[in-house]
C-alpha positions in Angstrom: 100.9 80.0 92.8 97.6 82.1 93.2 99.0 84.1 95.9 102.7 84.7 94.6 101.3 85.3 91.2 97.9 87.7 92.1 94.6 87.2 90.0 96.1 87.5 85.9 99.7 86.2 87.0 99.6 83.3 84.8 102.3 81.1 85.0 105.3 82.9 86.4 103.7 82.7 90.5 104.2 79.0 89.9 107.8 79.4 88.8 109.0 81.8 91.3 107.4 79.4 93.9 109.1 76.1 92.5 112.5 78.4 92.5 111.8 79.4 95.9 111.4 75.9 97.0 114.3 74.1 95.2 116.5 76.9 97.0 115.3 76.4 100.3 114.9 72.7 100.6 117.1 71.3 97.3 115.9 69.3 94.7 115.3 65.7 96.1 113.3 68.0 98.9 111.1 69.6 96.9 109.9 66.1 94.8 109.1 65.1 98.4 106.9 68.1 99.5 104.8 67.1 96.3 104.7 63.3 96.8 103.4 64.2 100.5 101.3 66.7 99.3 99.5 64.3 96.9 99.3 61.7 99.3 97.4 64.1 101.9 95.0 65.4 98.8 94.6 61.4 98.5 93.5 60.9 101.9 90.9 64.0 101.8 89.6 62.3 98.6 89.3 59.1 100.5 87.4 60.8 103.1 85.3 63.4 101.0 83.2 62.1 98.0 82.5 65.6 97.0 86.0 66.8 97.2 87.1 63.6 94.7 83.9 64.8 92.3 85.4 68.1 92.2 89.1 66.9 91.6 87.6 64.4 89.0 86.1 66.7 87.2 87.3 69.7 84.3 89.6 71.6 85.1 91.4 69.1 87.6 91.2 66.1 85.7 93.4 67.5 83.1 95.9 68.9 85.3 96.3 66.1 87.6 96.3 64.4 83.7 99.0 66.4 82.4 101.1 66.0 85.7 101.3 62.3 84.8 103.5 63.2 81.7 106.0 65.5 83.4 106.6 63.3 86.8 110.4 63.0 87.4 110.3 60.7 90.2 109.1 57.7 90.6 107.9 58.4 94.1 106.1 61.1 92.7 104.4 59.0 89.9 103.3 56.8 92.1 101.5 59.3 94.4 100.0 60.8 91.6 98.5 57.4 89.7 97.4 56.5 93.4 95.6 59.4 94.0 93.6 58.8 90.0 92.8 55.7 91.8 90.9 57.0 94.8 89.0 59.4 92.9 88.2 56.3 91.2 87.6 54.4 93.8 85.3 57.1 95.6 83.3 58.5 92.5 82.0 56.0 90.5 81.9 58.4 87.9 85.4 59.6 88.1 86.4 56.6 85.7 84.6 57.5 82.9 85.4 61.6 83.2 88.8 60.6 83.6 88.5 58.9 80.1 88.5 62.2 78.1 91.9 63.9 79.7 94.3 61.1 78.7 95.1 59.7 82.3 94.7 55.7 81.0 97.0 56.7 78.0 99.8 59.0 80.4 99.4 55.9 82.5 100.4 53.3 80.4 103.1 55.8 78.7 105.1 55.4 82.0 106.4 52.2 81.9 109.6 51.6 80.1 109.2 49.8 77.0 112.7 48.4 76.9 113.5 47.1 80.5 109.6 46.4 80.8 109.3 48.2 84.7 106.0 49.0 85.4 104.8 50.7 88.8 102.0 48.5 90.6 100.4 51.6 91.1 100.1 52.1 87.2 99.0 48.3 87.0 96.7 48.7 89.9 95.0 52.1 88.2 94.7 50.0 84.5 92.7 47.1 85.6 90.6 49.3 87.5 89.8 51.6 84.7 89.4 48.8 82.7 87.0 46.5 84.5 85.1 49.4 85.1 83.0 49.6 81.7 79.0 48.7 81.6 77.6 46.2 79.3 76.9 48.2 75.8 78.4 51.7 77.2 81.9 52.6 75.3 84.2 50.2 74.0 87.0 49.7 76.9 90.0 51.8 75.3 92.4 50.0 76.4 91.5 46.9 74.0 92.6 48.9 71.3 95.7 49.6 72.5 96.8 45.6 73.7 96.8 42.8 72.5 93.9 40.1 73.7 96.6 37.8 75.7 97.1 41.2 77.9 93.5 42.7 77.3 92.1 39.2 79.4 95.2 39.6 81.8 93.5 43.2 82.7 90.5 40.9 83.7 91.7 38.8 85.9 91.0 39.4 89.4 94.2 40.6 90.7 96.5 43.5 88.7 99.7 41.4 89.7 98.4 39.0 86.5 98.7 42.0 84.2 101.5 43.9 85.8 103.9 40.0 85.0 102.8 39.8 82.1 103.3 43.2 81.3 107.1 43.2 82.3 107.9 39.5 81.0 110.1 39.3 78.0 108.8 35.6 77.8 106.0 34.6 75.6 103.4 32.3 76.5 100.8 30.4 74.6 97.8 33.0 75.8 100.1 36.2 75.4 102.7 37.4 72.6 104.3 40.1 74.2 107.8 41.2 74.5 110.3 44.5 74.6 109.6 45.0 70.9 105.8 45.2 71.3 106.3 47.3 74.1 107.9 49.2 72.0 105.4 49.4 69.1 103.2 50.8 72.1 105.1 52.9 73.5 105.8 54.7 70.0 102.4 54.7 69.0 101.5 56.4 72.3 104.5 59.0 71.8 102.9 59.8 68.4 99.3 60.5 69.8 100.3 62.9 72.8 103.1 64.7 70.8 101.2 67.4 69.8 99.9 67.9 73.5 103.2 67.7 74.9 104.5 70.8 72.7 101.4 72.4 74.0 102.8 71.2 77.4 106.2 72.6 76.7 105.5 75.8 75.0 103.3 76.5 78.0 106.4 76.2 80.4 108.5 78.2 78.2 105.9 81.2 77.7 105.3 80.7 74.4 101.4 79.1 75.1 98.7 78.7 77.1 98.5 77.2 80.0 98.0 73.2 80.1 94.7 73.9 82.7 93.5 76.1 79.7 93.7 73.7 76.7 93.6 70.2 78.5 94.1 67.1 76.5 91.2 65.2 74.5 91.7 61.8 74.0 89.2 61.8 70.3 89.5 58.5 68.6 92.1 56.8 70.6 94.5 54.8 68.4 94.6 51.5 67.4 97.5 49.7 67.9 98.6 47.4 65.1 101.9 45.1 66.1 103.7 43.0 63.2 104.7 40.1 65.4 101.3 38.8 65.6 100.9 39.1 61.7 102.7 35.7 61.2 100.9 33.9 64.2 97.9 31.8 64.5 95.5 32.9 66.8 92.8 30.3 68.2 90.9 30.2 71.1 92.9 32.8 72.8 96.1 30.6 71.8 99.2 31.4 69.9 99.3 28.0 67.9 103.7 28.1 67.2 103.8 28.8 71.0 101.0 25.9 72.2 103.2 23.3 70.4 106.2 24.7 70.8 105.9 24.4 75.0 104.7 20.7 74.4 101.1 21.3 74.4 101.5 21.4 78.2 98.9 24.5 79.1 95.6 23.1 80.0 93.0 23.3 78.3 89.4 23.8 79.5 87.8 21.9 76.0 90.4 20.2 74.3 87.5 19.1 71.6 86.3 22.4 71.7 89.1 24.2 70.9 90.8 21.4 68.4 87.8 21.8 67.0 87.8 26.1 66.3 92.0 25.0 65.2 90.5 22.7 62.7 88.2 25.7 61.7 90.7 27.8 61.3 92.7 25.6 59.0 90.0 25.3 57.2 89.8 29.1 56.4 93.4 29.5 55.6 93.2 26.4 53.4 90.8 28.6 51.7 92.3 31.6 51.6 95.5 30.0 50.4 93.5 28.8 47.4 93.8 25.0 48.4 90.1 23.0 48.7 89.1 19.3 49.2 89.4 18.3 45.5 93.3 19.0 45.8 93.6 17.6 49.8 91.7 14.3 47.7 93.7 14.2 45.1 97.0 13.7 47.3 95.8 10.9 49.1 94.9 9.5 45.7 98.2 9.6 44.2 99.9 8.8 47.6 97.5 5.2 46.8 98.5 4.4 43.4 101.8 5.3 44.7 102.0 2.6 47.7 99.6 0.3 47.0 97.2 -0.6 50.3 99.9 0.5 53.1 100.1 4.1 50.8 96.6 4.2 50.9 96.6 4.1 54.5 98.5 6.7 55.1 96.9 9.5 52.5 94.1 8.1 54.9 
């Protein structure tokens, strides 16, 4: 684009190159050229620390970034979360500067919320990012975004854990998830990168600045709030409906442990419910005048 466009040509080098290419090679060619070419900037970074530094760094970090949210092919996607990854992977640092240009957000905006696909490479990139936070540094930002049952998915050894979990549609005692929470993501992730993307497209269309100019900045990423959980029971990383609902047949590492945090917990909605001992007492009283001994044993 430098070259066809000269040093002020803006944007239009870039799209007489792009038309240049598509008639030349066709369409399916062209998404090609740039998976190979991002495979072969992959394989430099794997090989150079300082050239992943430089791409990991402004302005790069917001272009590769941006790319993330107008990839049309899945082959191209792919290439581009895996090369995110090997900066990753070869700078240290690269996780935490990535942070600021939107990358975990773009990543987790490419899975489909309704047929719950999600590319390893996307799963692979998100526990990475994620497992890569220090004791007392900033609060992992994908934990506001997920719920607990897939935040402790992300921290499992292996991505497949997250990536399943991710795309099931069936809930489990540890994780309430589902297409409709995937949803309730995947709209609150469409609300905090539509302004950017107008930037994005009014910058393709003339009417802006360039993306590398105004790159994105993540600010106070949002917290996502999902109704289904409202009406659930939460204890000891289990969904109570769902524990006794599959039988009670997930294991548990302190069953007296954890029956006793569910007793807590009753406890507290007892109490925020309004009920107290006096009224719990005064059932088993009148259950006793009621039945006599055998009555009494059983308000017991």
């Amino acid at each position: 684009a430098k070259a066809d466009g000269g040093g002020g040509g803006g944007g239009g080098g870039t799209s007489r190159s792009r038309a240049a290419l598509q008639s030349v090679w066709g369409e399916e060619s062209l998404y090609g050229a740039v998976a190979v070419s991002l495979e072969l900037l992959q394989g430099v970074a794997r090989a150079s620390p300082r050239l992943a530094r430089r791409l990991a760094c402004a302005p790069n970090a917001g272009r590769l970034a941006a790319a993330l949210l107008s990839a049309e092919r899945p082959a191209v996607l792919a290439r581009l979360i895996e090369l995110l990854l090997e900066l990753c992977d070869s700078w240290q640092p690269a996780r935490e500067a990535l942070r600021p240009s939107g990358a975990p957000l773009f990543v987790l905006l490419s899975a489909s919320p309704s047929e719950g696909r999600m590319l390893f490479a996307a799963a692979h990139f998100l526990h990475a990012y994620h497992n890569s936070y220090e004791p007392g540094g900033a609060p992992p930002l994908l934990a506001s975004l997920l719920p607990a049952g897939l935040v402790s998915r992300l921290e499992a050894p292996e991505p497949r854990d997250f990536l399943d979990a991710f795309c099931s549609d069936n809930p489990s005692p540890n994780t309430l998830w589902g297409a409709s929470l995937r949803t309730t993501l995947h709209e609150a992730l469409l609300r905090a990168v539509a302004p950017f993307c107008a930037e994005l497209v009014a910058s393709r269309t003339g009417g802006g600045p360039r993306p590398e100019d105004r790159p994105y900045s993540i600010g106070t990423p949002p917290r996502v709030v999902y109704p289904e959980q409202a009406a659930e029971l939460l204890v000891g990383g289990l969904y109570v409906r769902l524990f006794i609902a599959c039988g009670g047949g997930t294991e548990l590492a302190s069953p007296a442990g954890w029956g006793e945090q569910l007793l807590e917990a009753l406890v507290q909605l007892s109490d925020f419910a309004g009920g107290d001992d006096a009224a719990v007492g005064g059932g088993a009283e009148e259950a006793a005048e009621e039945g006599g001994e055998e009555g009494t044993e059983e308000g017991r």
